[in-house]
N, C-alpha and C positions, 0 to 999 in steps of 0.2 A: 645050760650053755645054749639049747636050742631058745631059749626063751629071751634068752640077752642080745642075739641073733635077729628075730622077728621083733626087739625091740628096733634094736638099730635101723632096721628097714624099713619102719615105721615113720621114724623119727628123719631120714632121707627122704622117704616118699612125702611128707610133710612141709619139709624145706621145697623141695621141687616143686609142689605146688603151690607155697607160697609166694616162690619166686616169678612164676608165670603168671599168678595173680597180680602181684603189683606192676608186672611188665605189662601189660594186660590195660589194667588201669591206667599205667603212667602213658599210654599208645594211646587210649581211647581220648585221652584229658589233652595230648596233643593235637589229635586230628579234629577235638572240637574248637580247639582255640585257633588253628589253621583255618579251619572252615568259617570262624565270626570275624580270621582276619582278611581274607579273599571277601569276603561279604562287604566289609567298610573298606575296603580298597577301592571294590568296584563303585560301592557309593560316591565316593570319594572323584573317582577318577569320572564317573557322571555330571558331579557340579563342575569341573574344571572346565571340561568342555561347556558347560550349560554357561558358565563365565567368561568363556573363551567366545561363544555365541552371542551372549548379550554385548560383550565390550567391541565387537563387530558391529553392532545394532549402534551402539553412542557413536562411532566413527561414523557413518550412514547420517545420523542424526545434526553431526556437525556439520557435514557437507552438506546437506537439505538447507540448513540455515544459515548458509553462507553464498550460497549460489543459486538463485533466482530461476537463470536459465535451465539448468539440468537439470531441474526440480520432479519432471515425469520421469523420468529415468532412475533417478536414484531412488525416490519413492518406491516405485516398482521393484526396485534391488531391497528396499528394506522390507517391505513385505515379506518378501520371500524369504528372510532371514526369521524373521518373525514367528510365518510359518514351520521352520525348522525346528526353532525353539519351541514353541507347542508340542511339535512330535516330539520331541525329544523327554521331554514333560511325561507326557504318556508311553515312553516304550519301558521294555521291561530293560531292565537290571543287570544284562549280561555281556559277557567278553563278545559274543557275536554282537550284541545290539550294538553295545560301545564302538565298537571295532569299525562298524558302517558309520556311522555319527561323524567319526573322528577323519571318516576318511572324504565324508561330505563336507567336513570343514576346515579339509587344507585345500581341499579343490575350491570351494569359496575362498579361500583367503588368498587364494593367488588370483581369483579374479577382481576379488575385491581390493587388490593393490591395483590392479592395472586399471581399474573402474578409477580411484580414486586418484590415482595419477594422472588419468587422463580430466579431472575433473578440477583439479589445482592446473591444469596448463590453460586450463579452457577459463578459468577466473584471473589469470595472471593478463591472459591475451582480453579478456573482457578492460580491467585496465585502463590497459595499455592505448586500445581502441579509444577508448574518452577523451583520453589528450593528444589522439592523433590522428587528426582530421584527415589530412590528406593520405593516409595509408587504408582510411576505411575501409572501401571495398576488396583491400586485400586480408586485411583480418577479420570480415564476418564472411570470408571464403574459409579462412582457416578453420573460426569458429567452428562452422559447418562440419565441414573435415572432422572436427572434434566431436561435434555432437553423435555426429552417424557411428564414429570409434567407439561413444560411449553406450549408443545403441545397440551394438553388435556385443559389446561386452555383457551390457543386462540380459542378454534373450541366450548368450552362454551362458550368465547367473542360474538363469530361467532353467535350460535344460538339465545342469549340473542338480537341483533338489530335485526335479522332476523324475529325474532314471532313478529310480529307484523303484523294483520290481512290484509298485501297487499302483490303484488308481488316484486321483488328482483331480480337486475341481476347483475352479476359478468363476469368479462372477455370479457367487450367491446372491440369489435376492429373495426375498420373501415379501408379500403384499396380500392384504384382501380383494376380493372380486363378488360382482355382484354376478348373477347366471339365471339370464331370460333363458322363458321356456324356448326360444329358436336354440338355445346353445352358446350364443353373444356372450362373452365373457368382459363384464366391463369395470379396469379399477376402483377403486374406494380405500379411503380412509375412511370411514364412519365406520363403525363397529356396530352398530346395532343393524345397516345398510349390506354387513357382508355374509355371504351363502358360507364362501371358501375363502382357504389361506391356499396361495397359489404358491408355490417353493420351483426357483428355474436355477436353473448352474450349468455349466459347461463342463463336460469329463474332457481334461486334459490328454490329448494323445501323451502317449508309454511306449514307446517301440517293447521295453523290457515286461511289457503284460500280455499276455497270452491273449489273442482273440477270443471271442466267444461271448456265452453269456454270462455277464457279471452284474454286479447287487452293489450298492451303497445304501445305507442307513439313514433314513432321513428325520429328526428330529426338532420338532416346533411345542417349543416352550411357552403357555400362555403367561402376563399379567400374574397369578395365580402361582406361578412356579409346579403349572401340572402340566404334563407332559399331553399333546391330543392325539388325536387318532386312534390308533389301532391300541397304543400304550402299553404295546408288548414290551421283553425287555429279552437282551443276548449277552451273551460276555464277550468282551472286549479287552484283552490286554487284562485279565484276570479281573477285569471291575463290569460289575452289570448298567449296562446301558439299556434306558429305557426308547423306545425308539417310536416314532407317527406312521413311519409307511415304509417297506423297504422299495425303494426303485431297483426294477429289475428291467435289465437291456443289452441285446446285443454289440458288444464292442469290437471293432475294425480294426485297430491301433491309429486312430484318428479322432480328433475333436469331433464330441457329440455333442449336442444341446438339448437339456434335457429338462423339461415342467411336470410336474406333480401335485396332487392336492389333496388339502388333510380337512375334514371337512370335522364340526366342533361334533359332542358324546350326545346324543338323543335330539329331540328339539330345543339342547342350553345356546343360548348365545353367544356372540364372541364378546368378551370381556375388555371395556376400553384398558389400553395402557400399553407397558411394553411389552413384542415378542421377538424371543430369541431361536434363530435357527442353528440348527447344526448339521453337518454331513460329515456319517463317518463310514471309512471302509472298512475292511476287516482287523483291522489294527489300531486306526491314529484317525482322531479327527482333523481333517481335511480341508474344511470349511466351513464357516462361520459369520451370522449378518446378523443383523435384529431391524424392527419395523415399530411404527407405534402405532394403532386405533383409534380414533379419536371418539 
């Protein structure tokens, strides 16, 4: 009796655990298939925006090639979308990155309605002006009016990607320079003629960036596709960047201007053809130009 007892108990304690095992198992098999589907959601909901970015970039594109006048302006607006789309390219993966992105680009898209709008009235009254002599001088008053609207609107464009709490450069260039012993730094294209690659940019004021001192990555890619300089390498947004020099400088929350130079590995020369520059901050690259050597 006591034996048929401690069978039965057995044979409970048995069931109990098998049931907790397959509950167990069926939890685990849910929370991985929850986790691969939040994973392609977010992917998912990245390219929207990434499509939602670019098909902003063709409207840009259509106005550029319909409208002669506004053509610096809008230019400059497309840039700047351009530049977004790159960042966006390289940021990570997540409901917070997503969540910024999406909200940088409904604030561009209300500006870029009103950009756009004001840029159909300004070609309607372009026109108009052609067949109407005698109104001239009051429609390229208006025109004016118009242009200046649309200038105020791009340099809101401008600020709207720029608030965004990191650094910002504009007006990369990169070129070789010859360097007399006075110190005389004098351009050149000739590649076999050059000491140094001179790398200049402007850091964009950030009201939303902390003063002090801050670093950007600066990266000059030769002909060769070898990285010069220092040819160290950091991680960035989980991928290793190899990087020529970091620029280090005290920032004010004010446009700075800023030259540096990467000079070629031992006494090798610089190598005619093309070079690619880059500037990256702690996260996204920033900026971007290339040069050639001749």
């Amino acid at each position: 009796m006591e034996m048929s007892k401690n069978g039965m108990g057995l044979k409970i304690a048995l069931g109990v655990a098998l049931v907790l095992f397959l509950g167990t198992g069926f939890y685990t098999m849910n929370l991985y298939r929850s986790s691969n589907q939040v994973k392609e959601d977010l992917i998912a909901e990245k390219q929207l925006v990434m499509n939602d970015l670019s098909a902003m970039a063709k409207q840009y594109d259509v106005a550029i090639n319909e409208n002669d006048v506004a053509n610096k302006n809008l230019i400059g607006a497309r840039e700047r979308i351009q530049g977004l789309i790159d960042s966006l390219k390289m940021s990570e993966t997540n409901v917070r990155s997503l969540w910024r992105y999406k909200k940088k680009y409904q604030s561009l898209q209300k500006e870029m309605d009103v950009l756009l709008a004001q840029n159909d009235s300004l070609r309607v009254e372009n026109s108009y002006l052609a067949t109407s002599l005698d109104s001239t001088r009051v429609r390229l008053e208006e025109r004016n009016m118009f242009t200046d609207s649309l200038l105020v609107q791009n340099n809101a464009l401008a600020e709207v990607v720029e608030n965004a709490a990191v650094l910002n450069t504009v007006g990369l260039k990169g070129f070789g320079v010859i360097e007399r012993t006075s110190g005389k730094l004098i351009p050149t294209e000739r590649a076999s003629r050059t000491d140094k690659i001179r790398v200049c940019f402007t850091v964009a004021k950030n009201a939303l960036v902390q003063a002090g001192d801050q670093e950007l990555y600066v990266q000059v890619v030769d002909p060769q596709n070898k990285t010069l300089g220092l040819n160290e390498q950091v991680n960035i947004n989980q991928k290793i960047l190899s990087y020529s020099i970091i620029s280090k400088f005290n920032y004010e929350n004010t446009s700075l201007n800023i030259c540096e130079f990467v000079a070629s590995k031992g006494k090798e020369s610089f190598a005619k053809g093309r070079y690619v520059v880059n500037v990256f901050n702690e996260r996204d690259l920033v900026s971007s130009s290339e040069f050639t050597l001749k």
